[in-house]
C-alpha positions in Angstrom: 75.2 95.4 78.4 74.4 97.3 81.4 74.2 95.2 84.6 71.1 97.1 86.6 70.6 100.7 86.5 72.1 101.9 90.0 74.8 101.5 92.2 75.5 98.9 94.6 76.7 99.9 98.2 79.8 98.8 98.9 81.6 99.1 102.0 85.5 99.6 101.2 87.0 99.3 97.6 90.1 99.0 96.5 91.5 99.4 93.0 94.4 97.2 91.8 95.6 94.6 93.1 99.3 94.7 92.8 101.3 94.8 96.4 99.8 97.6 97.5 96.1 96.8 96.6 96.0 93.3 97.6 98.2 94.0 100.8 95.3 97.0 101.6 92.5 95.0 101.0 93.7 92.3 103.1 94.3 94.6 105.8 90.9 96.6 105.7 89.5 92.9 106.2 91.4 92.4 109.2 90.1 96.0 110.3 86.4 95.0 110.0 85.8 96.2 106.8 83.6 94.5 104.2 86.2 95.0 101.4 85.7 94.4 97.4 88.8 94.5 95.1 88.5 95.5 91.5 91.1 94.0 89.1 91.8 94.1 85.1 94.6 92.2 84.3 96.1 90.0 86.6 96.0 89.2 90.6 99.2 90.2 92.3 99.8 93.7 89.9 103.0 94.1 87.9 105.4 93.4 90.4 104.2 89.8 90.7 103.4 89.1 87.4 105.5 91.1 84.8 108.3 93.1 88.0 109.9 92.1 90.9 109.0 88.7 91.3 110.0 87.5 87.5 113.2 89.2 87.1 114.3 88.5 90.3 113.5 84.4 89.0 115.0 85.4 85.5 118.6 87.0 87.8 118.2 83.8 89.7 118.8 81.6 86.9 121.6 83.5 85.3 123.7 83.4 88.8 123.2 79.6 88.1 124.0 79.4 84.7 127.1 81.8 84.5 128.0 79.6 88.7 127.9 76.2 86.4 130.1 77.7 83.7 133.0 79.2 86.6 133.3 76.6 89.7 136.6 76.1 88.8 138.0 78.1 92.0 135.9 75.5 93.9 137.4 72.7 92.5 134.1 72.3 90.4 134.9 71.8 86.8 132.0 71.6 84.0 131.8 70.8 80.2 129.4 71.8 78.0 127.1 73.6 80.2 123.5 74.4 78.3 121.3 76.5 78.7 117.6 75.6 77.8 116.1 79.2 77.7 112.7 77.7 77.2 112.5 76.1 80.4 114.2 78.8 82.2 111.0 80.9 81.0 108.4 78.1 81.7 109.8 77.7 85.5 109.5 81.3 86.1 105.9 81.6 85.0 104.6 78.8 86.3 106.9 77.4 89.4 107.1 81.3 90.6 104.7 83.6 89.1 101.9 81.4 89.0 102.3 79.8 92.5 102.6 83.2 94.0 99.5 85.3 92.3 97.6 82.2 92.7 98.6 82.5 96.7 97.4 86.0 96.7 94.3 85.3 95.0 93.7 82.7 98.1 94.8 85.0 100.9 92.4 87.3 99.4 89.6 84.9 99.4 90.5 83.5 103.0 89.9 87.4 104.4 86.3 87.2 102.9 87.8 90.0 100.2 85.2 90.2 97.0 86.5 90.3 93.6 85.5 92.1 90.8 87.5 91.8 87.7 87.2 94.7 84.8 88.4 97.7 84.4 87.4 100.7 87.1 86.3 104.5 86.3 85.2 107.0 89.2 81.8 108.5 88.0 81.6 111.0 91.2 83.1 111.4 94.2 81.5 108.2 95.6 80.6 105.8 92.7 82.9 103.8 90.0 81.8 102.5 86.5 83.4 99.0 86.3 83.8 97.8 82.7 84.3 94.1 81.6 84.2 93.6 77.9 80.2 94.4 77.3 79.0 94.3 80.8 79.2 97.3 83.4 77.9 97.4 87.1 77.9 101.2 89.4 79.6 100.5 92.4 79.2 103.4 95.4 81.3 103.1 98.6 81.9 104.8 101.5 86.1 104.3 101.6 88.1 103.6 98.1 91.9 102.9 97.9 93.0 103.7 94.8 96.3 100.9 93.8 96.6 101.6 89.9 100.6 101.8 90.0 102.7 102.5 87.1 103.9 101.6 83.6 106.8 102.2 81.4 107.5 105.4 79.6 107.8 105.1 76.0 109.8 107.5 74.1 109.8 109.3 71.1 111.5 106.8 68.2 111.2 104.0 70.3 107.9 102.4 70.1 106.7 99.2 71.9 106.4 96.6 68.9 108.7 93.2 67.9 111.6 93.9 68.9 111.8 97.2 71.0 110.6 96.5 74.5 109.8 97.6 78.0 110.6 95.6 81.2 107.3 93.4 80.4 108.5 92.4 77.1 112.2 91.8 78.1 111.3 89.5 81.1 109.3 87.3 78.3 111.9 87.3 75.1 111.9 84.0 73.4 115.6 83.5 73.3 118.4 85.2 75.4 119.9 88.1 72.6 123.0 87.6 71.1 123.3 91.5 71.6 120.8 93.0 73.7 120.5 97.4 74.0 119.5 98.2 77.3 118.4 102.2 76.9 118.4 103.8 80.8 120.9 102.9 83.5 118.9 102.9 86.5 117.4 100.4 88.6 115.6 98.2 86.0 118.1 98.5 83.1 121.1 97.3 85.3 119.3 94.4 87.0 118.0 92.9 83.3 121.2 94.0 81.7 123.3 91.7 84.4 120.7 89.2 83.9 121.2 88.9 80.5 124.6 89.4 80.6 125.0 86.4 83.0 122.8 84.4 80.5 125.4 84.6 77.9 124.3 88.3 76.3 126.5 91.2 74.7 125.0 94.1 76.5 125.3 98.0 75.8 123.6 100.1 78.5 123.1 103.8 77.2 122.5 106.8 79.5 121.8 110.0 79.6 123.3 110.6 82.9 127.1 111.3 83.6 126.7 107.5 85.4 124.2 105.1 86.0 122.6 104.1 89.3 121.9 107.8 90.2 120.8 107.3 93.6 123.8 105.4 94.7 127.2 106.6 96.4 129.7 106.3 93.7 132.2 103.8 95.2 128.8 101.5 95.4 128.4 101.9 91.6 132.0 101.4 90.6 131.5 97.9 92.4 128.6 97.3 89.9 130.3 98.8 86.5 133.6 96.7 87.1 131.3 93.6 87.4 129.6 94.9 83.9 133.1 95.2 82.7 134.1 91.5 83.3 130.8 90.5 81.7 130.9 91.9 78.1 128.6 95.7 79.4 129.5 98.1 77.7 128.2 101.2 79.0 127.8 104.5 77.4 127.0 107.6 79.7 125.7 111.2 78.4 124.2 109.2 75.5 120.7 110.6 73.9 118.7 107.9 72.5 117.4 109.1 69.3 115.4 106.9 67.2 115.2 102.7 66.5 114.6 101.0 63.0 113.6 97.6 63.0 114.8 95.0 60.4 114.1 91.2 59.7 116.2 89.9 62.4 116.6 93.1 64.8 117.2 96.7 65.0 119.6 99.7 64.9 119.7 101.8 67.4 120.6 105.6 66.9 121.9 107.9 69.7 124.2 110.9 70.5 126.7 111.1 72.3 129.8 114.1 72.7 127.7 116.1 69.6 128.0 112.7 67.2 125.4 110.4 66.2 126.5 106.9 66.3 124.5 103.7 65.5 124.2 100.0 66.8 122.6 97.0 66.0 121.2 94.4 68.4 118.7 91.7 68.6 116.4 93.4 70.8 116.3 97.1 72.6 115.1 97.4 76.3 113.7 101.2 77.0 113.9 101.3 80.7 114.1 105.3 81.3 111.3 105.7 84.1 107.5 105.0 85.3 104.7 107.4 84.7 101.8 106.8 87.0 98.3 105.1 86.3 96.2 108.5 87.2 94.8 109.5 83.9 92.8 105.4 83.5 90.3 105.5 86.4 88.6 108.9 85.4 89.8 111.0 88.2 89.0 114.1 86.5 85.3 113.0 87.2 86.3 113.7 90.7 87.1 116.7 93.2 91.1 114.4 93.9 94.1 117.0 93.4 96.8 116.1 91.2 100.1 117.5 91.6 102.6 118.7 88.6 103.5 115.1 87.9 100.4 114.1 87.9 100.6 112.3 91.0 97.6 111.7 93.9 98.4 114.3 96.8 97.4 112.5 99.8 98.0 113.5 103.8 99.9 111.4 106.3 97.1 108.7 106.1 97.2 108.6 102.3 93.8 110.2 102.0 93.4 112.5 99.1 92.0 115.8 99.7 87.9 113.8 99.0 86.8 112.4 102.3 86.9 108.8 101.9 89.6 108.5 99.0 92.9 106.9 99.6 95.7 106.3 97.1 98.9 104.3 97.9 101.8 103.5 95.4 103.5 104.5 92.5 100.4 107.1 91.7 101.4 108.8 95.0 105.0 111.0 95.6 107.9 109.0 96.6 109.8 106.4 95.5 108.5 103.8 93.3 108.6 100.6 95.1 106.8 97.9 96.0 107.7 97.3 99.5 106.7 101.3 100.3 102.9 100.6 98.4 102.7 97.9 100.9 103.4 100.0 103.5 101.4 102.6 102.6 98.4 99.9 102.0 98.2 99.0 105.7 98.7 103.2 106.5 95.7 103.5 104.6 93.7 100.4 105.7 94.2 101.0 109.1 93.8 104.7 108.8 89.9 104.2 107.7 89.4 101.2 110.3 89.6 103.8 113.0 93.3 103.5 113.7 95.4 106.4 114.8 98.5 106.2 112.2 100.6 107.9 109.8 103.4 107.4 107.6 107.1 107.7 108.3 109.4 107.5 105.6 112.3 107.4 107.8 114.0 104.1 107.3 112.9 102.9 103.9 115.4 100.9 102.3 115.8 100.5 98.1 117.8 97.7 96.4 119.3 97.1 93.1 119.7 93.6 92.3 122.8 93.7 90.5 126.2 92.0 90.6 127.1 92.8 93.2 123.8 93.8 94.8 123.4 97.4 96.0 121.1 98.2 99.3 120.4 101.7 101.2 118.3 102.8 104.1 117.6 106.1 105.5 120.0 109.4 104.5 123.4 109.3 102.3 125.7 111.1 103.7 125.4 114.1 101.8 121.9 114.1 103.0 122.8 113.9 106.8 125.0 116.7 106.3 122.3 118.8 104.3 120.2 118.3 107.2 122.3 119.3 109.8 123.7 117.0 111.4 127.8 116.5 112.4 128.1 112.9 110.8 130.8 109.7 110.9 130.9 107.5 108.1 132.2 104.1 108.8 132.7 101.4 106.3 134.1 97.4 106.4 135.1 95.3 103.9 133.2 91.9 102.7 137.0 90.7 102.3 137.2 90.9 106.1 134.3 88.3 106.6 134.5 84.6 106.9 131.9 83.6 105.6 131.9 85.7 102.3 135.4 84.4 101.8 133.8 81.0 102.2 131.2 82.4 99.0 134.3 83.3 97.0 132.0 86.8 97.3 134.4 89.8 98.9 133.7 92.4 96.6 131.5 95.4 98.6 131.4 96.7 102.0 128.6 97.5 104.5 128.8 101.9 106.0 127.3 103.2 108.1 126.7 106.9 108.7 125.9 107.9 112.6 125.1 110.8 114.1 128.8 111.9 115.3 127.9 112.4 119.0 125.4 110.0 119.7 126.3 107.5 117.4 123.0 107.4 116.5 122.7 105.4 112.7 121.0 108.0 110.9 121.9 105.7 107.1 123.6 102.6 105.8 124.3 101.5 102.6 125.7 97.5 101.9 127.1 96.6 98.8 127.9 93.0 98.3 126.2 89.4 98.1 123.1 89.2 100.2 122.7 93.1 100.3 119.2 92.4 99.9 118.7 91.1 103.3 122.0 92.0 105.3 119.3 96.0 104.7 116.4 94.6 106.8 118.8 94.4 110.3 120.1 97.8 109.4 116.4 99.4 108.6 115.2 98.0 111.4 118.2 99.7 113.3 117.5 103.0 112.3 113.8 103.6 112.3 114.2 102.4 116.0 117.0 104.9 116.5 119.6 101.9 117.5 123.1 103.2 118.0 126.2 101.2 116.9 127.1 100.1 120.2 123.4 98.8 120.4 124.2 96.9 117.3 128.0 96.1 118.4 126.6 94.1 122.0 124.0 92.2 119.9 125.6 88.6 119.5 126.0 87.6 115.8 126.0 84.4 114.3 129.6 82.8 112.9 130.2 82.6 110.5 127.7 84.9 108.7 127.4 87.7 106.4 126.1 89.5 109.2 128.7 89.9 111.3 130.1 92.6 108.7 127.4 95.2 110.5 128.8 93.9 113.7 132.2 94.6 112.5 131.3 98.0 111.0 129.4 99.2 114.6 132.9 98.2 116.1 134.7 100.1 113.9 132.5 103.3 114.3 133.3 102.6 117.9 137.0 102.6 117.7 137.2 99.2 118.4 137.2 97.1 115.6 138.4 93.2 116.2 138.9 92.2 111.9 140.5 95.5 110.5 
């Protein structure tokens, strides 16, 4: 049924509510705004519910399980170590997952945000269909976000039933795989590969690419693929996935590689090749918006589209797909339509992989500081040269840092090593506020800590290192 027969005015809408959605509506509250959010699936998007948060749980609890079945450099000495798989899945959903979507869902409430579950459809330029089961309700507003994200790419032979999966599916298997097929080396593939790897797996990563991890230095990826090496990954690069047959109990997989077509069979196959975005569900060709070639919104500095009064933030936007830059853009955007003079800077946003060990980058690669003109220095120390991660029994990686040669400016930085996740923020924070290394060298660091190493490495670029 239809639920009356025109639209109710709304001040600010926002579609989605994955991290950049929520995070925008949120925001727009804080600006003034009477803001209504539209979601329908879940609270909290993908990355809470079936992306970030969950396999960042599901890596957790590998670390542990593969930690209880190796302590013996510590002196800790196990027997019998077992894994309850079950459990494993129930703490993630409910003890993670659910505490943190349910913590959105209040935060969202506490700003006075409305929510509107169902599914949302521009009619015009200023109006949305939303659609829940039978019922429908015409919404008009004056400011929209549009949040929809992403979702998998499936590919020809590979179909989403049983037992071929996308990242969704893998992060909810019923049982860790005897042999699990992990099809696409790049962010997503490597971090559930190692995860199941660590929870007892036989892995094979295939990729089309000469190497996986694309958008990382070399020397950063051989750190990762040694680790793989030690932990039953095979990897096969240049490989073509061709086509999946599924059997009783699991399913070849067929793929070229060097002009041959060679076959496998595994419990389960993960097809992690890439994202496309959520543009062609909201009805957006009922709209004046601009796509570009990849079918991405095309938005200004603000992340308004080219319709007065349209924003869109996210994976549906250029740029790289993560969550952490949708948040961004979600208070860019909030802000911008609360009367706030802002823009976006992509200067200093950083990207992790959450592998073993884990990867982390901020601003340019070297290659990129050179493309764009500037004389560089590239410094790099060793994890093996820090207390405390001799302490961790973790001193495989390194923390580099690329700086303008004269200035010694940090125009990049790339850590590679245990707690790259965080050791990033100091470094981001360094660059988009145009630190130098000395600036970083004079700060006073904590000992013993991990980050000392970017103390180390700013002495180093200096000439004057104190542990190499």
């Amino acid at each position: 049924m239809v639920v009356g027969n025109f639209a109710q005015e709304k001040d600010t809408l926002v579609i989605g509510s994955g991290p950049g959605g929520y995070v925008a509506a949120i925001r727009a509250a804080q600006m003034g705004r009477k803001v209504t959010i539209i979601e329908g699936t879940f609270i909290g998007g993908v990355c809470l519910n079936v992306g970030c948060i969950p396999s960042k749980a599901l890596i957790n609890a590998g670390h542990r399980y593969e930690e209880a079945q190796h302590g013996e450099m510590f002196g800790v000495k196990t027997e019998n170590v077992i894994l309850d798989f079950a459990t494993t899945q129930l703490w993630k959903d409910t003890k993670v997952v659910g505490v943190l979507t349910k913590g959105v869902e209040m935060l969202l409430k506490k700003n006075k945000v409305e929510i509107i579950r169902g599914w949302a459809e521009f009619v015009d330029n200023k109006t949305v269909r939303v659609i829940d089961g039978d019922e429908s309700q015409l919404l008009s507003f004056e400011n929209m976000i549009v949040a929809t994200g992403s979702r998998p790419i499936e590919i020809p032979g590979f179909k989403f039933e049983n037992r071929v999966v996308d990242s969704t599916g893998a992060l909810n298997l019923p049982e860790v795989p005897k042999h699990l097929v992990v099809i696409g080396g790049g962010y997503i593939g490597c971090e559930l590969a190692g995860a199941y790897a660590n929870l007892g797996a036989k892995v094979t990563i295939l990729e089309g690419m000469d190497k996986i991890l694309p958008n990382f230095d070399d020397d950063m990826v051989k750190l990762v693929t040694n680790n793989f090496a030690k932990k039953n990954v095979d990897i096969v690069t240049s490989a073509m996935a061709k086509g999946s047959e599924q059997t009783a109990d699991g399913v070849k997989v067929s793929y070229e590689v060097g002009g041959k077509i060679e076959t496998i069979e595994a419990d389960y196959v993960l097809v992690s090749v890439g994202r496309r975005p959520n543009t062609d569900t909201v009805g957006l060709n009922n709209t004046d918006v601009k796509l570009n070639s990849r079918n991405q919104i095309i938005v200004n500095k603000q992340g308004m589209t080219n319709v007065e009064g349209i924003y869109a933030i996210g994976d549906i936007v250029p740029g790289l797909t993560l969550a952490h830059k949708a948040s961004y853009e979600a208070k860019i955007a909030a802000e911008a339509i609360g009367g706030q003079k802002v823009e976006i800077n992509y200067q200093a946003i950083p990207a992790v992989c959450f592998t073993d060990p884990e990867l982390a980058t901020a601003g340019m690669l070297a290659h990129e500081a050179k493309e764009a003109g500037y004389e560089i220095k590239s410094t790099t120390f060793p994890f093996a040269g820090n207390g405390r991660a001799l302490s961790l029994g973790k001193t495989e990686g390194f923390v580099r840092l690329i700086t303008e040669k004269s200035s010694d400016v940090i125009l990049g930085a790339q850590v590679a090593g245990v707690g790259a996740s965080d050791l990033i923020g100091e470094l981001t924070l360094a660059i988009e506020s145009g630190m130098s290394t000395e600036d970083i060298a004079l700060t006073i660091h904590a000992h013993p800590s991990l980050g000392e190493i970017i103390m180390d490495a700013s002495e180093a670029g200096l000439g004057m290192p104190i542990h190499m």
